[in-house]
N, C-alpha and C positions, 0 to 999 in steps of 0.2 A: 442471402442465406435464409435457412428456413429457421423459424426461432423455435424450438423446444421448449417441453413444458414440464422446467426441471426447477428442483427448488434450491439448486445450489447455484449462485452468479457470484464468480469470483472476477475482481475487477486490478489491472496491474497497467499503474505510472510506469512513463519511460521518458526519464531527463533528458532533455533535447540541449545539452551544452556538449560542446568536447568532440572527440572521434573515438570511438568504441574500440576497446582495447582487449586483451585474450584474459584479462581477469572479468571481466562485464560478461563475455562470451560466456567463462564456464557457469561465473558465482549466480548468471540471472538469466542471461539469453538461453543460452542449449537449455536449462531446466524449464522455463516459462514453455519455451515452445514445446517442449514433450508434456507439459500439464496439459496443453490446450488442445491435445486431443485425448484425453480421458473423458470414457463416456458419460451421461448423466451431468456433465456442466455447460453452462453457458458463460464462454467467457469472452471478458472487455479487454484490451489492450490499448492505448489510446497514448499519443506522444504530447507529455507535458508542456507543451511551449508558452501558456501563458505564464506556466511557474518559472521559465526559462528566462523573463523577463524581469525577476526579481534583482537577479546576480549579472544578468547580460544586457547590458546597453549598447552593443554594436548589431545594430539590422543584420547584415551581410553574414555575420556569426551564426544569428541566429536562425537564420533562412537556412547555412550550409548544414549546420548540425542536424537539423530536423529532414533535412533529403540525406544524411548521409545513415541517420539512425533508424528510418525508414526502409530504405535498401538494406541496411544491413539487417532488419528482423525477419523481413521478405528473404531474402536470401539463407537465412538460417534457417529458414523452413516452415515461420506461420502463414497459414491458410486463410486470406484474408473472406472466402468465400463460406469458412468453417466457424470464423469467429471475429466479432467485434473489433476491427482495427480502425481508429479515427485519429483528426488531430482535435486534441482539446480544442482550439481556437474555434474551431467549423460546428460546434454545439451551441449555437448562442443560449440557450437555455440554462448552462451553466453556471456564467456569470450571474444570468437573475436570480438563481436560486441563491446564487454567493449572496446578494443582498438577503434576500428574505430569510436566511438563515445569519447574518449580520445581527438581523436587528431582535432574534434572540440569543445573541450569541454571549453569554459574561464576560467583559474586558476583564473579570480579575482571572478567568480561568486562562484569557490568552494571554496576559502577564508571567504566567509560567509556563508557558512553551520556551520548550528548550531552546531555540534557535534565536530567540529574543533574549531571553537569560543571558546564554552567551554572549550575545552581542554588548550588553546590559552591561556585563561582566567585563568585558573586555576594554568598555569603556572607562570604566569605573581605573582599572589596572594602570589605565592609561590619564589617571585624571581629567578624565573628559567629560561634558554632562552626561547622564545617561543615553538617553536618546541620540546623541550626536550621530550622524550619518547614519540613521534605523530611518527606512524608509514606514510608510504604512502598508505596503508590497511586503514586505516581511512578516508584520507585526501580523498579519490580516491570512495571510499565508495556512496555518489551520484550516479557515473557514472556507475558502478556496476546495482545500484536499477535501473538506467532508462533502462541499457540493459536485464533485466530480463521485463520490463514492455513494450518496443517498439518492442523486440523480436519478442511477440506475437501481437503486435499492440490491447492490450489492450485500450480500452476506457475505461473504470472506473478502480480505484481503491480502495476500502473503506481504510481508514486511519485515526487514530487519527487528532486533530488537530497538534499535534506537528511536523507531517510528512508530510503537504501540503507543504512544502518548497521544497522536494525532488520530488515531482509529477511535481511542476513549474519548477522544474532543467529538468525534463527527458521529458517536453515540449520543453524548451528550446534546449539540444541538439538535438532534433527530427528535430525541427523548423530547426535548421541550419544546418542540415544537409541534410536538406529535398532542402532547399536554396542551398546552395553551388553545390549539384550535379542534379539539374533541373527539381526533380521530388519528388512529395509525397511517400516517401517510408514508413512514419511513421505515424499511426494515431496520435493524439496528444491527452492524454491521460487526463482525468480530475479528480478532486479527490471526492472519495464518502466522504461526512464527516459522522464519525459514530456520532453523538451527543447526543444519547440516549445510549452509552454504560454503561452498568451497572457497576459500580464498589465495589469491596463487602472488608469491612472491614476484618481485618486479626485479631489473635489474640491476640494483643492490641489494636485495634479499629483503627491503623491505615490503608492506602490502603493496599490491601493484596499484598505485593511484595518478590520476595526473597530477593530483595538489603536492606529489614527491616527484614526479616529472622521472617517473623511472618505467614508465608504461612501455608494451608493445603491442603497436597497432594491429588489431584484428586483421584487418586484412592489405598490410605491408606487403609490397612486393617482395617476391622470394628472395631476389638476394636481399632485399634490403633483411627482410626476415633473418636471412641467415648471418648477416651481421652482427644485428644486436643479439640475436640467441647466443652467440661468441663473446659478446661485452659484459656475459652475466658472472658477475662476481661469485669467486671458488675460494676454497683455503689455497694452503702452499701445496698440496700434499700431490708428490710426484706420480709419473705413472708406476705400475707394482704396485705400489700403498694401498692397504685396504681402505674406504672410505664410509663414512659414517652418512648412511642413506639418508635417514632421518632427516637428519641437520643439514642436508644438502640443498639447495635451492635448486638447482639441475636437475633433481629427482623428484620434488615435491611439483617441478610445470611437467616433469614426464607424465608420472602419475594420474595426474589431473588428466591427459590423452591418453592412455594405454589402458590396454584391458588388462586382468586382472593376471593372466597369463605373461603379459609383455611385462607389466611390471615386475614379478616375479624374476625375472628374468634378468631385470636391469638391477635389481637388487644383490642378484649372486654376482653384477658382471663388478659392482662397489665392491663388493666381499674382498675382490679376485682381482681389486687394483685397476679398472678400468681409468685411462689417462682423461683428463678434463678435454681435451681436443674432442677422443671419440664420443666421450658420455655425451657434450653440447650437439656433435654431428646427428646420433641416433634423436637427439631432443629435436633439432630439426626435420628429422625427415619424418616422424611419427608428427609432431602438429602440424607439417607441411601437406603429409595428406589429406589429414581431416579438412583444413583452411583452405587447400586448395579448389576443390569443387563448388563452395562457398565462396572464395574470392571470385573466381569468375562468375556466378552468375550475381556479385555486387557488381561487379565493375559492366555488365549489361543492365543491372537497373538502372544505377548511378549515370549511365548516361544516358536514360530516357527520362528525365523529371517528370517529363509531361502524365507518361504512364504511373507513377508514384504518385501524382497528384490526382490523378482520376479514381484510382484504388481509395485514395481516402478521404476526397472527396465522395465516392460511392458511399463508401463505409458508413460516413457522419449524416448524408441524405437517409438514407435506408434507417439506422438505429432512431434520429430523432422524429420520422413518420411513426417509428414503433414504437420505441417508448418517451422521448424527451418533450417531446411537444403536448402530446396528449396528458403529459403527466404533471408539466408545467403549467396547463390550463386547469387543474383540478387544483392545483398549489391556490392558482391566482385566483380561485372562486374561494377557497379557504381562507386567505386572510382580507376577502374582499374587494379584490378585486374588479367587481362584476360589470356587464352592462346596467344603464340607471334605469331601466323601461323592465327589468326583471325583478320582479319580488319573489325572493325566494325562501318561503313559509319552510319548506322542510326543514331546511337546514338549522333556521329558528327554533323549532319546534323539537328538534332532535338536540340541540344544545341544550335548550330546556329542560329538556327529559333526564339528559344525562347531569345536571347540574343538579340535580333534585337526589342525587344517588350519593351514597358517601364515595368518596374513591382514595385510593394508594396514588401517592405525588412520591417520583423516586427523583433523587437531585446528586447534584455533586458539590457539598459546600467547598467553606473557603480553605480548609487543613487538606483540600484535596480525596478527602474520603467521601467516600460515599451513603447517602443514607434516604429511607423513604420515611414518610407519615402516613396515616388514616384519617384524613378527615370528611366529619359528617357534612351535610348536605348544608347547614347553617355556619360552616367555617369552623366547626369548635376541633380541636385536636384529640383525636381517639389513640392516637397511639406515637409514639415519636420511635425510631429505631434505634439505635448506636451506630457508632462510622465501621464503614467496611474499606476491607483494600481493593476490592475488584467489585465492580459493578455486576457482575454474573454473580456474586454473593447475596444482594441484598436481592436481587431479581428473585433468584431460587425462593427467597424468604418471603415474598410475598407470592410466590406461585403455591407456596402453602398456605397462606393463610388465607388465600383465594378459594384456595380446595376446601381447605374449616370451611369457609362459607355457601359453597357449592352442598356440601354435605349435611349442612341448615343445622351447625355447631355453633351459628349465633343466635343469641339469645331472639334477637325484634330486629327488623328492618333499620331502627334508631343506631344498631349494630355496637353492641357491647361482645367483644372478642372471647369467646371460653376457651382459647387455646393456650395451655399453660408456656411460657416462655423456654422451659427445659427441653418443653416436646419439641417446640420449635426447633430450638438447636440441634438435637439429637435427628431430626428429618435432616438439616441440614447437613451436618457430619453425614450420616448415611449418604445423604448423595453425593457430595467428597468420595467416599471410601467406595462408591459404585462406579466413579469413574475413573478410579485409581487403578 
C-alpha cells in the first residue's frame, strides 16, 4: 500500500481468543471496517496474539483463533492493500520497545491498572496472598498495549470506556520518555471513545459474551443459525398480544440488521401481535442475508491458511521497512544504544543546550492526578501546578504559558512568570467553553 501523508493514524487491537460472534460483528467488526475507509486516515489493524497469551495457555487455541479472527475481518471487508493489517507477533520491534518503555514505566502507576486491581481484589475476597496466580503477563500488560500504540505513534485510538486508563498509561510512558531523553520521539496518543457502540443481547437476553456462553457464532452455518435464533428467550405473550418492542431481545438483534424502514415495520408487526415463531423467522432471514455473503467468502479464506498467512505476513514486512525498524533504530540511538567506534557530539551538544533552558516537566503523580513544574536550568522550582483530572488540562495550561513566553511576557531568560494565575484559568475555561 502506498502510505499517505495524513496527520490522523488511528490504531485498532483485535483479541485473538475465542470465535467471533454476531455481537463483535456489529459492536466492532462492521464499524472498524467502514472507519477504515474514511479519507484522510492511515489506519493500523493488527491481531493481538501476544496479549493472547496472557489468559491462553493452549498452542493449538491460540493458532486457531488468530486464522479464524483473521478470515473473519478479511471477509468482512478490510482492504489489507488499503490498510495496515499485521500479526502483533511478526513486529519484533514491539517487544523491544515493551522494554525500553518498561524501564520508564512507574510500578506504582501499573499497580492501579484495572485488571491487576481486580485480580488483587479478587484474591484478597478469596483470602489469598495478593499476588497469588498474577502472572507478570498481566501485571506488565499496560506497557505491552502503549508499545503496540507509540510504535506507530498512533494519535487516536477507539476504545471502550473501560480501556481509557490504558491509553492515559501509554501517554504517560511516551511523556517520559519523551522527557528523560530530550526529544518528542512519541506522539501522545488520545483515546477515541466509542459511545454509541451497539451492543446486542445473546440468548438469554443477556450482553452477548462468551464468558455468559450465550453467544452466536458469526458465521454458524444456516441451520445451525437458524436454531439458536429459535433458542432466544421471549416472554409468555401469545400470538395477537401486542408486544413491547423495546424490551424485546428479538427486536433489539433485528434492529441491529435492518434498516431504518425494516425496522419500522417490525415495530408495527409487535403493535399488531406478531407470534414469537414469525418475529424469530423474519430475525433469521434479515441477519441470514447480510451473514451469508460473508460466510462464504470466510469459509474460502478459512480454508486457505497459507493465503491468510502471506496477507500478514506481507502486511508486517511492508509496515516495519516503513516505519518499525527505522523508528526503533532512532529509539536505540536515544537511550544509547550506539555503535562504540561512533562518537556522537551532536546529540551531546543538543542535550546540553536544551539542559541549560528552563523547561515545563508534565507528570502523573501518586493520587493519579495530574500535574507539571517549571523548572530553571539549575533544578530550582519556578512554579509547581495543582492536580488535574485529565492530562489534556494541564497540557492546555502550559500551551499558555508557553505563549506568555513566546510573547516575551517574561521578565529575563532566568524566567520569572508575569502571568497572573486568574488569567490562566480564565484561558483555560475559554478553551472548555470553545470546545463545548
Amino acid at each position: 500500500m502506498t502510505t499517505p501523508a495524513v496527520a490522523n493514524r488511528v490504531l485498532t487491537g483485535i483479541t485473538t481468543s475465542g470465535t467471533p460472534h454476531l455481537g463483535n460483528y456489529v459492536g466492532a467488526i462492521r464499524p472498524a471496517v467502514a472507519a477504515s475507509r474514511a479519507a484522510g486516515t492511515e489506519s493500523f489493524y493488527f491481531l493481538a496474539d501476544f496479549h493472547a497469551l496472557i489468559k491462553v495457555q493452549e498452542p493449538a487455541r491460540v493458532q486457531r483463533s488468530t486464522l479464524e479472527i483473521a478470515a473473519t475481518w478479511l471477509a468482512c471487508g478490510l482492504e489489507p492493500d488499503k490498510v495496515w493489517f499485521y500479526r502483533q507477533s511478526d513486529i519484533p520491534e514491539i517487544p523491544e520497545l515493551t522494554w525500553f518503555l518498561t524501564c520508564v514505566a512507574g510500578k506504582g502507576i501499573l499497580n492501579r491498572a484495572h485488571a491487576y486491581k481486580a485480580s488483587v481484589d479478587k484474591n484478597r475476597a478469596d483470602g489469598e496472598d495478593d499476588d497469588a496466580g498474577i502472572t507478570a503477563g498481566l501485571f506488565m500488560y499496560p506497557v505491552l498495549m502503549a508499545a503496540d500504540i507509540l510504535i506507530f505513534n498512533a494519535n487516536r485510538v477507539p476504545v471502550g470506556r473501560d480501556q481509557i486508563q490504558h491509553i492515559e498509561m501509554a501517554r504517560d510512558f511516551g511523556q517520559r520518555f519523551n522527557h528523560l531523553f530530550g526529544k518528542d520521539y512519541f506522539t501522545l496518543p488520545e483515546a477515541a471513545i466509542e459511545e454509541n457502540v451497539a451492543t446486542l443481547p445473546g440468548l438469554d437476553g443477556r450482553k452477548m459474551s462468551k464468558s455468559y456462553d450465550n453467544t452466536i457464532p458469526l458465521f454458524a452455518p444456516r441451520n445451525e443459525l437458524k436454531k439458536l435464533i429459535a433458542s432466544i428467550v421471549t416472554d409468555s405473550s401469545a400470538p395477537g398480544e401486542a408486544k413491547d418492542a423495546g424490551s424485546s431481545h428479538v427486536f433489539q438483534l433485528y434492529q441491529a440488521f435492518a434498516s431504518n424502514e425494516e425496522t419500522a415495520a417490525m415495530r408495527q408487526a409487535f403493535a399488531e401481535g406478531i407470534g414469537w415463531g414469525d418475529a424469530k423467522q423474519k430475525l433469521f432471514e434479515r441477519i441470514d442475508a447480510e451473514v451469508a455473503p460473508l460466510r462464504e467468502k470466510y469459509e474460502a479464506l478459512i480454508a486457505r491458511p497459507a493465503d491468510i498467512e502471506a496477507i500478514l505476513r506481507d502486511g508486517a514486512q511492508r509496515l516495519r521497512a516503513t516505519y518499525a525498524t527505522p523508528f526503533l533504530a532512532e529509539l536505540r540511538d536515544a537511550v544509547g544504544l550506539r555503535p562504540l567506534d561512533r562518537q556522537d557530539t551532536a546529540t551531546s551538544t543538543a542535550v546540553a543546550k536544551s539542559a541549560a533552558l528552563p523547561v515545563f516537566k508534565q507528570y502523573r503523580d501518586n493520587d493519579a492526578r495530574f500535574y507539571f513544574k517549571f523548572t530553571a536550568a539549575d533544578g530550582r522550582l519556578l512554579i509547581q501546578s495543582n492536580g488535574f483530572d485529565a492530562p489534556k488540562d494541564a497540557g492546555r495550561l502550559i500551551a499558555v504559558l508557553k505563549q506568555a513566553e513566546r510573547a516575551d511576557q517574561l521578565e529575563t531568560t532566568e524566567i520569572v512568570l508575569q502571568v497572573a494565575v486568574d488569567e490562566v484559568l480564565s484561558a483555560l475555561r475559554d478553551l472548555r467553553e470553545a470546545e463545548a
